[in-house]
N, C-alpha and C positions, 0 to 999 in steps of 0.2 A: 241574650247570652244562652247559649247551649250547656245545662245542667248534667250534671254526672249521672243522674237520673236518668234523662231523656234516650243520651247515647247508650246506656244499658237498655234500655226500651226497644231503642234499635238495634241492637244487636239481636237481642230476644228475639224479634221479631226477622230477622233476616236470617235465611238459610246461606250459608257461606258458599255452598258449595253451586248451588245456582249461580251467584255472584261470577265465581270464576271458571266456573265451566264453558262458559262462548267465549274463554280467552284460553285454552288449557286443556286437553285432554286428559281427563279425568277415569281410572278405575277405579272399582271397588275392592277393599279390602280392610273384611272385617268391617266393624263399625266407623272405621275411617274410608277416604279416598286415598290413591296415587296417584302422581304426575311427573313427568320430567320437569322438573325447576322451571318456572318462568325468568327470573331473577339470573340464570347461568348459565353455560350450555353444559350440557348433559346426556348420557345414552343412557343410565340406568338410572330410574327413577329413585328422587329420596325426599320428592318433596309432600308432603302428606297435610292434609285437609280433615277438620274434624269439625261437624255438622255441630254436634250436643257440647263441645267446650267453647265452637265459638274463634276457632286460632287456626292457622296455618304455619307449617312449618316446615325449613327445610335442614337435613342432616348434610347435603352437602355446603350450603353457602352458610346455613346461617340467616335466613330471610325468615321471618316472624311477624305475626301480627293479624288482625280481623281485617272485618270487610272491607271500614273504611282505608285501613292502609293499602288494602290491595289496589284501591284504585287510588289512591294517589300517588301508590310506589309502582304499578303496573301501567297504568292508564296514565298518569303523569295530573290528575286531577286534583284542583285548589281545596281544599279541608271541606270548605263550607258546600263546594259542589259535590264532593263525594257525600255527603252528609246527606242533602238534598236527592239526590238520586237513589238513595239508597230509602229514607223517608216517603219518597213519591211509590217504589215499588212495596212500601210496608202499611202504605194507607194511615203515613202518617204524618201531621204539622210540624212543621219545622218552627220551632217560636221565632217570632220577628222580635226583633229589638225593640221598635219604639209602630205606631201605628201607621206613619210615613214609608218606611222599610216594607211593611205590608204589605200595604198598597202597590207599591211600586212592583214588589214579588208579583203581585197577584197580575199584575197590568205585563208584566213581561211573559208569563205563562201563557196567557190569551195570546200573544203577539206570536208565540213560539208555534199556537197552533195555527195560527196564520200561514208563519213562513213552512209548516211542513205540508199544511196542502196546498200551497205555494206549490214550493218541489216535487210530490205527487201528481199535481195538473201537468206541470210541466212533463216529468218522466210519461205521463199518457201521451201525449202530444207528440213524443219522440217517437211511442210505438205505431201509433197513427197514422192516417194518410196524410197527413203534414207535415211526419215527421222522414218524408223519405230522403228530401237533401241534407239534413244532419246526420242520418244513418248513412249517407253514402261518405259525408263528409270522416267519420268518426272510421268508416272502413279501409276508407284512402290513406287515414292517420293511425291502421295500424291498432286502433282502439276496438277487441272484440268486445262481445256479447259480457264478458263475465268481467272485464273493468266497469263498463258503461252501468253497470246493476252494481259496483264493490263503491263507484263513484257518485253514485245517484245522477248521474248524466241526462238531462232532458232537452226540451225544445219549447222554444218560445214563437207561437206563430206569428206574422207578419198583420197581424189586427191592433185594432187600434184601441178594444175593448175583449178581447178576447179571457183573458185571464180575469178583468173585473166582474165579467158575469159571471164566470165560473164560481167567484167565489164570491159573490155579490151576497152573500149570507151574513158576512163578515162586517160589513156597510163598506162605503168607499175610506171614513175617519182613520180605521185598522190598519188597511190597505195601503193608504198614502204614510203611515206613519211606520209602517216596515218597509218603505222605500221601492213596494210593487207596483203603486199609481203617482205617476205627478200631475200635482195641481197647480192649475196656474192663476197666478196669483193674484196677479194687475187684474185678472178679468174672472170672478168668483163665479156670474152665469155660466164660463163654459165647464162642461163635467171633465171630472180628474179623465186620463186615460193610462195605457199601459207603457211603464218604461220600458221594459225589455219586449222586442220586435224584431220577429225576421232572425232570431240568436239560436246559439247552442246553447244550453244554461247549464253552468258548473255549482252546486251547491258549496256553499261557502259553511262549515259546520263547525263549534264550540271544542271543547276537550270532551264532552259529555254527552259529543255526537248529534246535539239537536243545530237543526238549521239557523244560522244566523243573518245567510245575506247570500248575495249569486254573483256570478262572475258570468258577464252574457260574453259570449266571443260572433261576430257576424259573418256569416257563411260564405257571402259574395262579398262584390266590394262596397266598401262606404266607410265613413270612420263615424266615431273610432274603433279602432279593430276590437279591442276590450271596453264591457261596459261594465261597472261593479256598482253595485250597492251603494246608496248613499250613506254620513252617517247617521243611523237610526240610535234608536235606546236598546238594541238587542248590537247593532255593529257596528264597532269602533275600530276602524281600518288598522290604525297605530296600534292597537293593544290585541291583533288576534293574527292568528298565523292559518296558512291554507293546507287541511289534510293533517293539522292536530292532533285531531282523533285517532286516525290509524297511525301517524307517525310514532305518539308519544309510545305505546307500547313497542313499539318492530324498534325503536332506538333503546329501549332496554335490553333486548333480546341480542340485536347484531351487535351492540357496543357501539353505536357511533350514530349522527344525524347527520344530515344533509340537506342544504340551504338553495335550493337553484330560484329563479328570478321569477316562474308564474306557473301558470296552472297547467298548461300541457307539459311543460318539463316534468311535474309533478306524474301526473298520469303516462310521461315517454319513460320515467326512469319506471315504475310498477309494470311496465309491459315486459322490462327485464327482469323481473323479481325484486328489485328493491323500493322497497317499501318506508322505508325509516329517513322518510323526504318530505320537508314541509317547503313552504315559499309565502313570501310576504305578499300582502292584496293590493297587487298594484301599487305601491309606494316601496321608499328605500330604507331600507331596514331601521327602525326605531329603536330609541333605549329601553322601552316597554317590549318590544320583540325579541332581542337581546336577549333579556332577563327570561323571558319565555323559553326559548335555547337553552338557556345556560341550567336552567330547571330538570329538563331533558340532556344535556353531556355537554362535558365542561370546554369540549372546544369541536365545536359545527365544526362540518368543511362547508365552504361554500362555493359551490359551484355555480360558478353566472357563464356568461355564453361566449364565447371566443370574439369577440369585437368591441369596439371603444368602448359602444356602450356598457357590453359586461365589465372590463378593465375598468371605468370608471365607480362603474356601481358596486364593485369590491372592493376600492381604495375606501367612495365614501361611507361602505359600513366599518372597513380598517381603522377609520380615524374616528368614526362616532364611538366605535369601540373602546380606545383607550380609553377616555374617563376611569371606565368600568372595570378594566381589568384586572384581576387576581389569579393568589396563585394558583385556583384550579377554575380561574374563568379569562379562556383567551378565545381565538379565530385559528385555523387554520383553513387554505385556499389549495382550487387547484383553476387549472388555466385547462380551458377546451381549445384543442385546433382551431386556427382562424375562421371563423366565420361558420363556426360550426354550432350547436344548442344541445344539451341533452337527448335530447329526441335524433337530431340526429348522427351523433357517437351510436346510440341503441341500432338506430337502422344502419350504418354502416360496421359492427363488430360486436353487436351483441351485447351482452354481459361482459364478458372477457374483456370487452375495450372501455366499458363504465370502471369495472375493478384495477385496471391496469391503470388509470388515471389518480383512483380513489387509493389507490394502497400506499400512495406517495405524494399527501399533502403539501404544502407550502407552509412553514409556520408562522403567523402575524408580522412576526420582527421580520422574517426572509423576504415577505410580500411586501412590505411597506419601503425594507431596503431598494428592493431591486426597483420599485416603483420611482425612489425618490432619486437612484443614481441614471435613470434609463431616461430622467424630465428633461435634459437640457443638459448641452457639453459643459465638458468641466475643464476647460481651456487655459481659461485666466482665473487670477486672486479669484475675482468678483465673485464667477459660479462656482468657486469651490468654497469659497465661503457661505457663499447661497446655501448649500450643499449642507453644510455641518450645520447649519443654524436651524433649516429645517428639520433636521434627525432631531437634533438639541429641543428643538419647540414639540415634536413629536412626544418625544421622553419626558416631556415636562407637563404633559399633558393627563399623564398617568396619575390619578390620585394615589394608589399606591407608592408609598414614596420607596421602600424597597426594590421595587418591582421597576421604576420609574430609574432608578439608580442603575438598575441590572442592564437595563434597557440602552442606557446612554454607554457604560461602559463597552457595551456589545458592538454598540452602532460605532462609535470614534477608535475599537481597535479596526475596526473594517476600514473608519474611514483615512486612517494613518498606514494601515497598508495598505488601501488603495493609492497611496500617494506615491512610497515606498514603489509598488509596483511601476506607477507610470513613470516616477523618477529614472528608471533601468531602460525606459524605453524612449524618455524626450530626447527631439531633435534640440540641435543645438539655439539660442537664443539666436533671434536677428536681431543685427545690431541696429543700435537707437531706438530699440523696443526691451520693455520685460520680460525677463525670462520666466518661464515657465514655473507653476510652486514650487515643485519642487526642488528645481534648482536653487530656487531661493531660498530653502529649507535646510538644504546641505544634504551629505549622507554620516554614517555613523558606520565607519567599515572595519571589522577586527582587524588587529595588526598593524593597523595606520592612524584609528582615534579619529577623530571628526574632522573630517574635509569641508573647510565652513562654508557656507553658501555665500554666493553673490549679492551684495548690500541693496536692500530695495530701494526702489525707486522713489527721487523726490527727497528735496529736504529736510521736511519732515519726516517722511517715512524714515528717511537715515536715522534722523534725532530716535526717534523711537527705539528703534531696533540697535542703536546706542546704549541709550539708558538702560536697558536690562529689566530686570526684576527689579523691585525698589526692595530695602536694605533689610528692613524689619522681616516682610517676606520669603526672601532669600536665606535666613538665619534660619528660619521656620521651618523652610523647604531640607535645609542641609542637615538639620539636629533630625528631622522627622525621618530622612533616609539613611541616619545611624541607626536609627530602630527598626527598619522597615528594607534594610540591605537586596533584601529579594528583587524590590523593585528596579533597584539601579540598573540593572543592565534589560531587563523588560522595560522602560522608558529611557533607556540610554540614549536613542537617537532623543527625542525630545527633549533630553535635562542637556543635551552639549549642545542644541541650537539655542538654549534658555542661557543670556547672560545673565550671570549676577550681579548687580551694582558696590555689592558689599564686597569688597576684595576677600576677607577672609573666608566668607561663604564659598564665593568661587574657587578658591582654594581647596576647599574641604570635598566642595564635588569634587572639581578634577581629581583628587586623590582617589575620591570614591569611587568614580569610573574609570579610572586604570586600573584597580584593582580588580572591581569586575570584569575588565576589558580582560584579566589574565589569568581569573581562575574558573576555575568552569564551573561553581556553583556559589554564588557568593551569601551564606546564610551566618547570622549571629557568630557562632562559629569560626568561621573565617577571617571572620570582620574583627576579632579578638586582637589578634596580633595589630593589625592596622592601627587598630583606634589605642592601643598601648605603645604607640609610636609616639615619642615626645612632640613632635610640631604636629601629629595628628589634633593630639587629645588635647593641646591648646589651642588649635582651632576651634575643636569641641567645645572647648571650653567657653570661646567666644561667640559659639552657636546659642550657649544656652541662656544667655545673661537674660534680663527681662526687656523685654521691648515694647510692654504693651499692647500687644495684640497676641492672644492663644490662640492656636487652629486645634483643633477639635482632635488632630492625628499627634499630638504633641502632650494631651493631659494624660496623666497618668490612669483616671478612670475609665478610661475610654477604651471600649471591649479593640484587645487587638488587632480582630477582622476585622472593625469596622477603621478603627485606625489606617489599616492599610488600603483599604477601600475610600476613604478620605483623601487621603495623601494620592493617592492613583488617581482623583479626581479635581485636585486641584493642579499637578502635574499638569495634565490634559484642557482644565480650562485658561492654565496661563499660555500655553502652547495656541492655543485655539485665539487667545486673545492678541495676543502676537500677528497672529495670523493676519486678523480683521486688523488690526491696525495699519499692517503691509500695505492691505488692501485698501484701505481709508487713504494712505499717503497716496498710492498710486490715482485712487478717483481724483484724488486734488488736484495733481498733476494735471489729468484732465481733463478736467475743470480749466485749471487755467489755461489750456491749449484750447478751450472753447467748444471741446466734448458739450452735445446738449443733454445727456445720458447721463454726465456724470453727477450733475447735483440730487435726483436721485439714488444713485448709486450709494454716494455720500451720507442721505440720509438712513439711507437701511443698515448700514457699515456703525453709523453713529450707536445707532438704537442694539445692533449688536452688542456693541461694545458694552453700553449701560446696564444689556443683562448678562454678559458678564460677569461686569462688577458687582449684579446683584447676585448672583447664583455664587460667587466668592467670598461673601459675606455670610455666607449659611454657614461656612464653614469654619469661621472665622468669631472671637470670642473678646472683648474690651475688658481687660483688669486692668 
């Protein structure tokens, strides 16, 4: 445990202004410094540095604090690493917790000088007469003189013991356990040798800049194209990000970060100036990298490469995602030209065609939409119900249950005017087949009231869409949109394809929505006169009685907005459930015509329906 004591020690001992000086142009003035803000952008400096108290501060933002904040608010650095860094350069022990802890510190330090003359051999090798087809390769790519030194950029030669004599000081034990030599195992006579061979070697570095692991790319042919680091006790592929170090600062600075798929994107987007680009090692983004992100700005863009493969590997960080989300931790996306990569947008348009892309993200909910409506036509019942159950499974995936709520509502008004829309444009049913959803759905057209849809298919499906709402519910539904008037004509088409089983319910609606149907704004207000209508307010009356079951949009304690946000959400899943039922009669149907598809079909329809019934129940209250 880190004593009050110790970190006054280190302060003491640390001059501030060295700290942030190779991050910061720094004058003097007075016994203080100046700088333009790191923390903001700025043309007249206000941010000032004071050596003897020990603090930094700025008069324009507001940014404060010592050494160690600097680098974990600058640098993006974990408490206990700026601690350390800041200790190593003050010639001082960091206390370990327990004697375990020590040790292990101590065993990763050695390792650390491992992997940097690691990196060092390698970058000689580059400058070398071995290093000449990786300088031609790095030339070809665009990659001058002054990345290949910002990157630590080397060369691994084509021996088979090259690197382990070099650093044969180290013993082979070191070597093999920073993942530089492998050993083989079955046969302990023969001597470790070198992994990386014949490569261009990308150092792979921490937040705190020391080498953790390499990334070999191979010059000619052979696979695999990338060779990365195994996991060692210094690198854990899942829990580190590539180009950290210089990212975490330049994403304070531009205000924003950027996610692209590996290591030359990283080094193609820096040949245009932008710097504030990390990329994952070789695997697909994890919830440890994520978290990483999200430390550094609260929603990456992430840039993957214009073909399935990128398409794919931005849905699957889109949906790793969810879990995690909050409200100032989401995704935003951008799509590259087909078949195109960062590196190559840079060589075809420069900067101007990275910014032109970047200035107009994709936001999570818009990527995930267009992902889920662009899988597979939306023809029949079946994939339109497909359709809503994935967005439904998507939004419920959201531990944020706010957030999760936001989400669903967003996604089912898209996906009701998406129906709306196609409904204007379906051709007419062939006969002795189903029509189309929306036909089945009806429309909701001012001036005329609900033009009811075509009865579905099958006699079950009929019975279903018969029976309506059950009675209890329906009461629920119709008292909850006396209170909540607004919504009537915002889910008008859906409350007039929703029968009521309870005759006086449906009573009460239909009054509700001819009223709506003729005033142009139907709020409390409005609704005054109506509901002081003698057969109204006995309807009313009949709405209120007890039934046994509370919906949450009906108590009296229950915050209004959320009230109505309830009520809008059970709307929408009786509607939805209606749907799938449609759809459940129609499979059966085909089922019994000897469809081999449909019992299938049947089961997924089923399993709908049950969560449903369950996401209806949240809502829903037993006195």
């Amino acid at each position: 445990m880190l004593t009050p004591a110790f970190l006054d020690e280190l302060r003491a001992r640390t001059t501030l202004s060295s700290v942030i000086a190779p991050h910061v142009k720094l004058t003097r003035a007075g016994r203080e410094w100046k700088a333009c803000c790191p923390f903001h952008n700025e043309k007249t400096p206000s941010f000032t540095v004071n050596d003897e108290k020990h603090f930094y501060h700025c008069f324009g933002c507001g940014a404060h604090g010592d050494a160690i904040r600097f680098l974990t608010e600058n640098r993006g650095l974990p408490f206990m690493d700026a601690v350390k860094e800041l200790a190593q350069a003050a010639s001082l022990e960091v206390p370990a917790a327990d004697p375990r802890s020590q040790e292990r510190a101590k065993r990763q330090a050695t390792l650390h000088d491992v992997m940097a003359d690691a990196a060092a051999w390698f970058t000689e090798q580059f400058e070398g007469l071995d290093g000449a087809e990786a300088r031609a390769y790095c030339q070809k790519r665009g990659i001058g003189a002054g990345a290949v030194k910002r990157f630590g950029i080397g060369f691994a030669p084509d021996r088979r013991n090259g690197l382990r004599k070099a650093l044969e000081r180290h013993g082979d034990d070191k070597l093999v356990e920073c993942g530089l030599l492998i050993r083989v195992e079955d046969e302990p006579k023969k001597e470790p040798y070198d992994r990386f061979r014949g490569r261009l070697m990308i150092p792979i570095r921490d937040q705190r800049g020391r080498v953790i692991g390499f990334g070999g790319r191979i010059l000619g042919t052979g696979e695999p194209k990338y060779l990365n680091s195994p996991e060692t006790v210094l690198f854990d592929k899942g829990s580190s990000l590539y180009h950290i170090d210089r990212a975490s600062p330049a994403s304070r600075q531009a205000r924003r970060l950027i996610v692209v798929e590996g290591y030359m994107d990283v080094i193609g987007l820096d040949r245009a100036g932008i710097a504030e680009v990390v990329a994952p090692n070789g695997t697909a983004l994890t919830e440890r990298q994520l978290e990483l992100l999200w430390r550094m700005d609260p929603s990456p863009i992430l840039c993957f490469d214009g073909d399935k493969a990128g398409a794919k590997a931005a849905i699957r960080a889109a949906t790793r995602a969810l879990p995690l989300l909050g409200p100032e931790r989401t995704l935003s996306f951008v799509t590259l030209p087909e078949g195109q990569d960062p590196d190559d947008l840079v060589n075809a348009g420069g900067r101007d065609a990275v910014e032109a892309l970047l200035g107009r993200p994709e936001p999570l909910v818009d990527r995930l939409w267009r992902h889920e409506v662009e899988a597979s036509p939306l023809t029949t019942p079946e994939q339109r119900a497909g359709l809503k159950q994935r967005l439904v499974d998507h939004a419920a995936a959201i531990a944020d249950r706010s957030l999760s709520q936001l989400y669903r509502e967003e996604w089912m008004d898209r996906f009701y005017a998406l129906n709306r829309r196609d409904r204007g444009t379906a051709p007419a049913p062939t006969p002795g087949r189903p029509s189309s959803p929306g036909q089945r759905r009806g429309a909701w057209v001012r001036g005329k009231g609900f033009v009811p849809p075509e009865p579905p298919p099958g006699a079950e499906a009929r019975a279903i869409g018969a029976s309506g709402i059950d009675p209890f519910t329906a009461r629920a539904l119709a008292a909850g949109l006396a209170v909540h008037p607004d919504l009537i004509l915002e889910e008008a088409e859906l409350l007039a394809a929703l029968p009521f089983a309870d005759p006086a319910a449906e009573a009460l609606k239909q009054r509700l929505l001819s009223a709506a149907l003729h005033a142009p704004a139907l709020d409390s207000r409005a609704l005054a006169p109506i509901l002081a209508d003698e057969r109204t307010a006995k309807l009313l009356e009949e709405m209120q009685r007890g039934s046994g079951v509370v919906f949450s949009f009906n108590r009296s304690e229950t915050d209004p907005a959320k009230g109505r946000a309830d009520l809008k959400a059970v709307i929408e899943l009786l509607a939805e459930k209606r749907e799938i039922s449609a759809a459940l009669g129609h499979a059966r149907q085909r089922a019994i015509e000897g469809d081999e598809h449909a019992p299938a079909d049947m089961l997924r329809l089923e399993r709908a329906i049950t969560e449903a019934n369950r996401r209806l129940a949240d809502f829903s209250i037993i006195e």
